[in-house]
N, C-alpha and C positions, 0 to 999 in steps of 0.2 A: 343158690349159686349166682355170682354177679358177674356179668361177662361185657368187656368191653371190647366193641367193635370197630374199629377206626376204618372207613371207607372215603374215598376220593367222590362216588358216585350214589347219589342220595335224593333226594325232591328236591325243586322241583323238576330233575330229569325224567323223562319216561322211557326206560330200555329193558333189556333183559336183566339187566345185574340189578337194576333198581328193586324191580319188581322180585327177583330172589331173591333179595335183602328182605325186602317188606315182609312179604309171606315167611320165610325161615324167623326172623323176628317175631312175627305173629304165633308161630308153632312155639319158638322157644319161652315165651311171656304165659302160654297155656299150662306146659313142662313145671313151671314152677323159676323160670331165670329171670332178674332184675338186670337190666339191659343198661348200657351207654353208648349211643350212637354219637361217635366223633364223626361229623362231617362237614363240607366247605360251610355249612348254614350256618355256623359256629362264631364263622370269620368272615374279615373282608375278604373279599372274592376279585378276582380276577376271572376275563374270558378264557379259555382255553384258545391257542392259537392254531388256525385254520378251523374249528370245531368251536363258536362261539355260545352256542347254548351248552355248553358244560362248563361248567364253574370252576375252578381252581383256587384252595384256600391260600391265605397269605399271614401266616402265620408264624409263629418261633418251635424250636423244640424245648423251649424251656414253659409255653403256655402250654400247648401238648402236654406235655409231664404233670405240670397242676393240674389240668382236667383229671386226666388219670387218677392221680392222688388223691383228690378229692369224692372219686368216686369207690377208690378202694377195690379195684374188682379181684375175685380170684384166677381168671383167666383171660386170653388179651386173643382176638381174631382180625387180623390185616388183611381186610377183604379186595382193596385196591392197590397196584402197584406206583399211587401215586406219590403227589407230595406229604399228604399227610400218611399214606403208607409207610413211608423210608422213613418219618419222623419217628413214628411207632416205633419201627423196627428199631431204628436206634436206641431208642429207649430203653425194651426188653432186655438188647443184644447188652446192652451196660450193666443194667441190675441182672441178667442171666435169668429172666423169667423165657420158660418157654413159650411159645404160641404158634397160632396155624394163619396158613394164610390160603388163597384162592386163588387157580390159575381159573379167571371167566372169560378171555379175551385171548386171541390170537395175536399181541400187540406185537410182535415182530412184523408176522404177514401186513397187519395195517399202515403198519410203517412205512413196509416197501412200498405196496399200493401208491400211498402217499408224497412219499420220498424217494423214493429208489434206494433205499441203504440197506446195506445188504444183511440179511436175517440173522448171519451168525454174530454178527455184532449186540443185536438189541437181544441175542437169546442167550449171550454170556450175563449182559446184565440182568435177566430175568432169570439163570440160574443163580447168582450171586443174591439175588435179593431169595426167592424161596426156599435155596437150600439150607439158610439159615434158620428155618421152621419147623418144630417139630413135626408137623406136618402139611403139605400140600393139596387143598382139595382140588380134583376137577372132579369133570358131569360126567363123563364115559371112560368106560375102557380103553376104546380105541386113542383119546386123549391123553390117559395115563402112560398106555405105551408110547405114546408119541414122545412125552418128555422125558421118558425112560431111555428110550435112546438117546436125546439131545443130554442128558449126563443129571436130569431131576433125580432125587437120589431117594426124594420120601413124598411122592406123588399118590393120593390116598382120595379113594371114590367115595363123593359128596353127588350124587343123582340131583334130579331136578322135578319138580311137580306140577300138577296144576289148580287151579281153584275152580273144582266142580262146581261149588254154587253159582259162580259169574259165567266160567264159560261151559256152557251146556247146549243138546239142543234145540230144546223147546225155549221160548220168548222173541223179541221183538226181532222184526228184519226191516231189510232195507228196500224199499222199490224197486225193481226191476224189471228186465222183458223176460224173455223166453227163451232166448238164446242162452250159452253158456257162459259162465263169471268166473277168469281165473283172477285172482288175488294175490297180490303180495303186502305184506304188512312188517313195518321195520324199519330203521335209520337209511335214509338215502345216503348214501355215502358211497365212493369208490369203492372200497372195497365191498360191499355187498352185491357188486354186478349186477345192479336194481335194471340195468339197460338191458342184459342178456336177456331177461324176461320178457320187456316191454320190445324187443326185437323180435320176437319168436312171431310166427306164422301162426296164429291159433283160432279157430270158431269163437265168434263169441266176442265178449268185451271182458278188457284188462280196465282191475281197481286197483288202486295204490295206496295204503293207508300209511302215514306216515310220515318226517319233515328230515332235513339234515342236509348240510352243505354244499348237495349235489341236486337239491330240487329243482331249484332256478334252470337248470341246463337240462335237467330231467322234463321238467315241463313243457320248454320251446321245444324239445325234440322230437316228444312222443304227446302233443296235443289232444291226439284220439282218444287219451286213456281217462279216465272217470279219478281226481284226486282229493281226496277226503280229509288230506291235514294229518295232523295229531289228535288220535280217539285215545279214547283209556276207558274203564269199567264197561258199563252196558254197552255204550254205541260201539266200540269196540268189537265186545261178542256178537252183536247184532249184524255188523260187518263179516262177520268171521263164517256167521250160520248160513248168512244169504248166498256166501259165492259155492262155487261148484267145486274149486280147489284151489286150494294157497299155492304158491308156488314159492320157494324159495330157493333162490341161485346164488348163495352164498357159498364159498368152498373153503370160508377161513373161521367159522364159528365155532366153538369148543361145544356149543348145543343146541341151540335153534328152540327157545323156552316159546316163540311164536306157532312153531310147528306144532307141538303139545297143545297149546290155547286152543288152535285151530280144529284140532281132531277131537278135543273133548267137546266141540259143537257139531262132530260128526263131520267136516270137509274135510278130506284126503287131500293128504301135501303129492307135491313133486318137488322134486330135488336132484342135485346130484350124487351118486355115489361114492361121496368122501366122511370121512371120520364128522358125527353131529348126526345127518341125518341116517347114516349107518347104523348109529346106535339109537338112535329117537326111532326111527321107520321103520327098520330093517328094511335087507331085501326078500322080496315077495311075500309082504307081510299084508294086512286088512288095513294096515294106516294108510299107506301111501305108495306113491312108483316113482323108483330110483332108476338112472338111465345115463349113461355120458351124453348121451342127445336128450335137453331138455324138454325138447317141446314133445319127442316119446315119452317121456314121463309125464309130461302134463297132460295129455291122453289117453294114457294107462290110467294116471288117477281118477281122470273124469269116469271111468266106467265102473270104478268100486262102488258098490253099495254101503251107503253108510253107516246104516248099523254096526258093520265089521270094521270101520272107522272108531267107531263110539268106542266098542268094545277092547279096540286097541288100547286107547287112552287108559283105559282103566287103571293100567298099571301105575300110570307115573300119581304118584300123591304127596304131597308139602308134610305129611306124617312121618312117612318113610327117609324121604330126604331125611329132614328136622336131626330125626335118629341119627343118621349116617354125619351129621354135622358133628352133632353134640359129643358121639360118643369119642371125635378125634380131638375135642376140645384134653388140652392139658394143664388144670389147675397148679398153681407153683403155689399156693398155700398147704393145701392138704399134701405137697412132698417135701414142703419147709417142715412138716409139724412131724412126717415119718423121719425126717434124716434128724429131729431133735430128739424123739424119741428113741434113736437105733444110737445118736451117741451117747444118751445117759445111758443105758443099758449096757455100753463098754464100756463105763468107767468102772474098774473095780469099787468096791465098798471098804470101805475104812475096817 
């Protein structure tokens, strides 16, 4: 099966979507599928504005269509709702090929954040761009229902995994004292409320792993905090084993793929009680402590044992997802070759 993927979000960024790409990629290349990754890396690139480390292509929908073509594929996955998204779309929406697309982002919420514009604006264009899909993946339940109300029409559960081998947890850490290490790991950005955390009242020393728009103001502010940049593979997980608990204060994530990373090295998240870590954590579950008062949940976590951290994790696996992908994938060759087959078989015989 040849399956072509057109994404806006690709290396060299490092985020959640990246890294579900990579890994679902990696799962579907073992399956037996010959891949095409459309992405900005293609083309010339422009910054993204106010978000300059994300790339934006600058391309045609007519070079679009030749990559395509030239690769032939039997089904088509519009993982980003960007520029080279709508390209795609357009394309399919013209030849009437089916395809699927990915709700991974709360891009309305970040919007607001950002802009102040108001959600039901950027959620009509986000229903106009997905409904046209044969199907819609998100990561959770609670995300499915949520666009099911906003008027998503074919919203279809794609889960999320981890990579036991890199984040586990036994191997390398990072120096420390003796005191407690909450952590947070992820784009600095307004909307992730990276400051709710580094506000909180807590025992102990706050790490930050991570870069994004909001660092420079993030740093004069909260000096006391220990900043580590942009980590990816080992130093990453070795970040992740040593603290005591991640902490994540996001309330606009469709999943929190950090939260997962975190737990498969045994550290118990906190968070708040919204749709992500709802369905990543549960509440009063061995992964972690949910709380509309942060810094009780960051408390609560500190006191799980990690083992029942570990063991939480277990569930989420890049196998399972992969499945959950594949099987919404809808090939327009193999139902060109059934609707040629069902009209010879009407035509009477001489």
């Amino acid at each position: 099966m040849k399956l072509t993927i057109a994404t806006d979000a690709w290396e060299p960024q490092v985020n959640g979507v990246v890294r579900t790409l990579k890994m679902t990629t990696r799962e579907l290349q073992r399956m037996g599928y010959t891949l095409q990754i459309l992405s900005p890396q293609q083309f010339r690139r422009i910054p993204c504005p106010t978000y300059p480390e994300i790339a934006l292509a600058l391309t045609t929908r007519e070079r679009v269509a030749r990559l395509i073509d030239e690769f032939d594929p039997d089904c088509l996955h519009i993982a980003t709702e960007g520029p080279l998204g709508w390209m795609a779309r357009s394309i399919a929406i013209e030849r009437d090929w089916p395809f699927t697309t990915a709700y991974h982002s709360r891009f309305p919420e970040y919007v607001h954040a950002r802009f102040r514009l108001p959600t039901r604006w950027s959620y009509a264009l986000l229903r106009k761009f997905h409904n046209a899909a044969h199907a819609t993946l998100a990561p959770t339940p609670a995300i499915i229902d949520d666009l099911r109300e906003r008027g998503f029409t074919r919203a279809t559960l794609w889960t999320r995994g981890v990579n036991h081998e890199l984040f586990r947890p036994d191997g390398s850490r990072v120096e420390r004292g003796a005191a407690p290490v909450f952590l947070y790991v992820g784009r600095l950005a307004v909307e992730k409320q990276v400051h709710r955390f580094l506000e909180l009242d807590l025992p102990g020393e706050k790490w930050v792993a991570g870069v994004g728009p909001a660092m420079a103001k993030l740093k004069a502010r909260f000096p006391q905090a220990r900043w580590f940049g942009l980590l990816d593979g080992d130093s990453l997980a070795a970040v992740y084993r040593s603290a005591d608990v991640m902490v994540f204060p996001s309330v606009t994530d469709t999943f929190g793929l950090v939260m997962v990373e975190s737990m498969a090295c045994g550290t118990p998240v906190a968070a708040y009680p919204v749709p992500g870590p709802l369905d990543v954590v549960g509440r009063d579950s061995e992964g972690g402590a949910l709380h509309e008062d942060l810094r009780l949940a960051c408390l609560g976590a500190l006191a799980l044992p990690r083992e029942g951290v570990l063991r939480h994790a277990q569930q989420f696996t890049w196998a399972v997802a992969t499945q959950q992908f594949a099987q919404a994938l809808k090939p327009w060759k193999r139902q060109a070759a059934v609707s040629s087959t069902t009209a010879r078989a009407s035509i009477p015989c001489p």
